[in-house]
C-alpha positions as CSV (number, residue, x, y, z in Angstrom):
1,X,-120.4,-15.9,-15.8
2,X,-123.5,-17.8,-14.5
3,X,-126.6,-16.7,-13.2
4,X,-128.6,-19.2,-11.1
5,X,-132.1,-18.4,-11.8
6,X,-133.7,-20.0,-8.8
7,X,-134.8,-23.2,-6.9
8,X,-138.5,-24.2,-7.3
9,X,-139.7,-23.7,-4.0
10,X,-142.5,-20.9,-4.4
11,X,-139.9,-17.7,-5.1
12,X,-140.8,-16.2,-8.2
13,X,-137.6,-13.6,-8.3
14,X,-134.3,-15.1,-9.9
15,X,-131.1,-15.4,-8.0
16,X,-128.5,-13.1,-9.6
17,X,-124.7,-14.4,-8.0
18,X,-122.0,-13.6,-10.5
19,X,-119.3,-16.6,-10.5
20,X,-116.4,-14.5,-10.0
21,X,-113.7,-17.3,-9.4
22,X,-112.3,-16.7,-13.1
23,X,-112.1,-12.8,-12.6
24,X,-110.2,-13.8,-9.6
25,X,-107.6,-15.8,-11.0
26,X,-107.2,-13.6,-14.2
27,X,-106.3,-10.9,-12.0
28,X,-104.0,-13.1,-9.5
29,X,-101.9,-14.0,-12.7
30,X,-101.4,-10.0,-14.2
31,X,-100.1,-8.9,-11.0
32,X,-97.7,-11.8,-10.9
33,X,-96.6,-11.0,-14.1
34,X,-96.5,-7.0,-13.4
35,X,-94.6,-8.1,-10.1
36,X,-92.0,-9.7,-12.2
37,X,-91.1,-8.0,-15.3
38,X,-91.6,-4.5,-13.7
39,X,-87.7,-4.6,-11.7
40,X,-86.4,-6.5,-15.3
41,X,-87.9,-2.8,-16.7
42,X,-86.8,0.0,-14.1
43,X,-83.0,-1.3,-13.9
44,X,-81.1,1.0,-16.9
45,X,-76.8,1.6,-17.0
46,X,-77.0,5.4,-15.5
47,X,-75.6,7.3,-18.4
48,X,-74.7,11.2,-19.1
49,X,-75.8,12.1,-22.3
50,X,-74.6,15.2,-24.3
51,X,-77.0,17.9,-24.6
52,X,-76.1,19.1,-27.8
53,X,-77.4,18.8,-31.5
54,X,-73.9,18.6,-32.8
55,X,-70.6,18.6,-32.1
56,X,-68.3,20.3,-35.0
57,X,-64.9,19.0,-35.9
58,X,-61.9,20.4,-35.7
59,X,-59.8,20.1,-39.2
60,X,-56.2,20.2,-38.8
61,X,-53.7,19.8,-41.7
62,X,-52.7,16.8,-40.5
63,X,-56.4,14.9,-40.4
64,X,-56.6,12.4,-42.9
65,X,-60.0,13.1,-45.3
66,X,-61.4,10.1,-46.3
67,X,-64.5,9.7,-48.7
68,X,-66.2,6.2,-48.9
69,X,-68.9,5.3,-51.4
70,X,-70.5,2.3,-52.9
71,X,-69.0,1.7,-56.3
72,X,-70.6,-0.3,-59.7
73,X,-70.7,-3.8,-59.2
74,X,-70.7,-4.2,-55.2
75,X,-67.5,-2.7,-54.8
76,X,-66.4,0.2,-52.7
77,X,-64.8,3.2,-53.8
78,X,-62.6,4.9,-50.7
79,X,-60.9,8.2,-51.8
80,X,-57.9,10.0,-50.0
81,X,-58.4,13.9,-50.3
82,X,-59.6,13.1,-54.2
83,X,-57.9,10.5,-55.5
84,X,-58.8,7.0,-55.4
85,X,-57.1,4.4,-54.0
86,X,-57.4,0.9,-53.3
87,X,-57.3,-1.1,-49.8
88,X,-53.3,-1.6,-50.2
89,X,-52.7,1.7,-51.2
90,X,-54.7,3.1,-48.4
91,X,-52.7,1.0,-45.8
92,X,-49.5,2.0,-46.9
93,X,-50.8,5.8,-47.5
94,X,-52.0,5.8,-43.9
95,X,-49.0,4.2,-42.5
96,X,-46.7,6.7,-44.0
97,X,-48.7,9.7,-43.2
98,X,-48.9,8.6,-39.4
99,X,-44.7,7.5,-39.3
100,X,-44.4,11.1,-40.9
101,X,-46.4,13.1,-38.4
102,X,-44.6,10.9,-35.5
103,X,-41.3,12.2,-36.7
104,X,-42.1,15.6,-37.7
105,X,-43.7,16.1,-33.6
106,X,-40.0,14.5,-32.2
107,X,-40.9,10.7,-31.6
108,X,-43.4,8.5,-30.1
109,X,-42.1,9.4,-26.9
110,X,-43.0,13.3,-27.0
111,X,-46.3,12.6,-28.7
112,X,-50.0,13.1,-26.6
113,X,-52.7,11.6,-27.9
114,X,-54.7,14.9,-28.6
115,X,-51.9,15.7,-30.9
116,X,-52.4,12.0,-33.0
117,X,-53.9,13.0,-36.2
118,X,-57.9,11.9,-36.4
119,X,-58.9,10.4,-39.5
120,X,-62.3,12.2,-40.8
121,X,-64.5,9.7,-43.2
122,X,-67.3,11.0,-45.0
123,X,-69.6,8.3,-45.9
124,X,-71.9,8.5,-49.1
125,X,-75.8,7.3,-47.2
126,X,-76.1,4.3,-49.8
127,X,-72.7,3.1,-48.9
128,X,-73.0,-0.4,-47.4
129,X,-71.4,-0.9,-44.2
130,X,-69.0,-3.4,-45.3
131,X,-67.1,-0.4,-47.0
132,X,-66.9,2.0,-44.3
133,X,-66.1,-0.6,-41.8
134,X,-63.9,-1.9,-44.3
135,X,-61.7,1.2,-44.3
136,X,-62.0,1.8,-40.0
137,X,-60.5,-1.2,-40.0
138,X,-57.5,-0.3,-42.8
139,X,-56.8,2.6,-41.0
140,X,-56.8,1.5,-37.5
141,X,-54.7,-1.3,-38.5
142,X,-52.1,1.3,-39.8
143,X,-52.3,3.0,-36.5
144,X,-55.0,5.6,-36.2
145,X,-57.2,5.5,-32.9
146,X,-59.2,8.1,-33.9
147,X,-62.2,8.1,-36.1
148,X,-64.1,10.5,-36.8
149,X,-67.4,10.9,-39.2
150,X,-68.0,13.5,-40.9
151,X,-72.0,14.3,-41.9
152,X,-74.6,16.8,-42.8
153,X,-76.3,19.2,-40.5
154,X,-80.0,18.8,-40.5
155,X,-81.1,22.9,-41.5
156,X,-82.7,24.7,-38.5
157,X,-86.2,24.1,-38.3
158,X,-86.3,21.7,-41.0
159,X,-87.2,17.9,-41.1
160,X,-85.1,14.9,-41.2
């Protein structure tokens, strides 16, 4: 800002114009930038959320119950109903379990997929996610599309 104080021609009171040419162009360049990133902002994917806290699981006999959880060493522990097994085993468990229930319901041909047994893995909250992708992977490679996880309420009225 400048202030021109006067000219020297017998005026003792000082001029007081305020140079507003920078104010100008400061404000010429925020409504350009408001004029462009505001569309870039507004545009979402329109999306239906549930409105609920949680939603519980159904357990069937025929779920598979996994339990996943970072072992000693870096190495992850994965554990069918409570026995251990490793990433072979688990493969061939899975596989066997899924031809089974196939059979038992009449053949692939008289099977929904409602009635596909889910797989249920509970994850241990220091598990990295190498091992609980790890085992999605297993098990969808032996056949299972449907994976579900298996966590903790938070307690009514209580914090996270």
């Amino acid at each position: 800002m400048a202030i021109n104080v006067g000219q020297n021609d017998g005026e003792d009171t000082p001029m007081s114009d305020i140079n507003t040419t920078p104010l100008v162009d400061v404000m010429l360049v925020l409504l350009i930038i408001f004029l462009i990133t505001i569309p870039v902002v507004i545009q979402t994917v329109p999306l239906d959320l549930p409105k609920v806290e949680h939603l519980p699981t159904t357990t069937t006999p025929q779920n598979v119950n996994l339990s996943v959880k970072a072992g000693g060493g870096g190495e992850c522990e994965v554990y069918w109903e409570l026995g251990r097994v490793t990433s072979d085993e688990l493969f061939g468990k899975a596989e066997k379990a899924l031809t089974d229930e196939i059979e038992r319901l009449g053949g692939p041909e008289n099977i929904s997929d409602e009635e596909i047994p889910e797989v249920h893995i509970r994850g241990d909250v220091n598990t990295p996610y190498r091992c609980i992708g790890g085992t999605i992977f297993t098990m969808q490679r032996a056949g299972f599309t449907r994976v579900a996880f298996i966590s903790e309420p938070l307690p009514k009225g209580g914090a996270k």
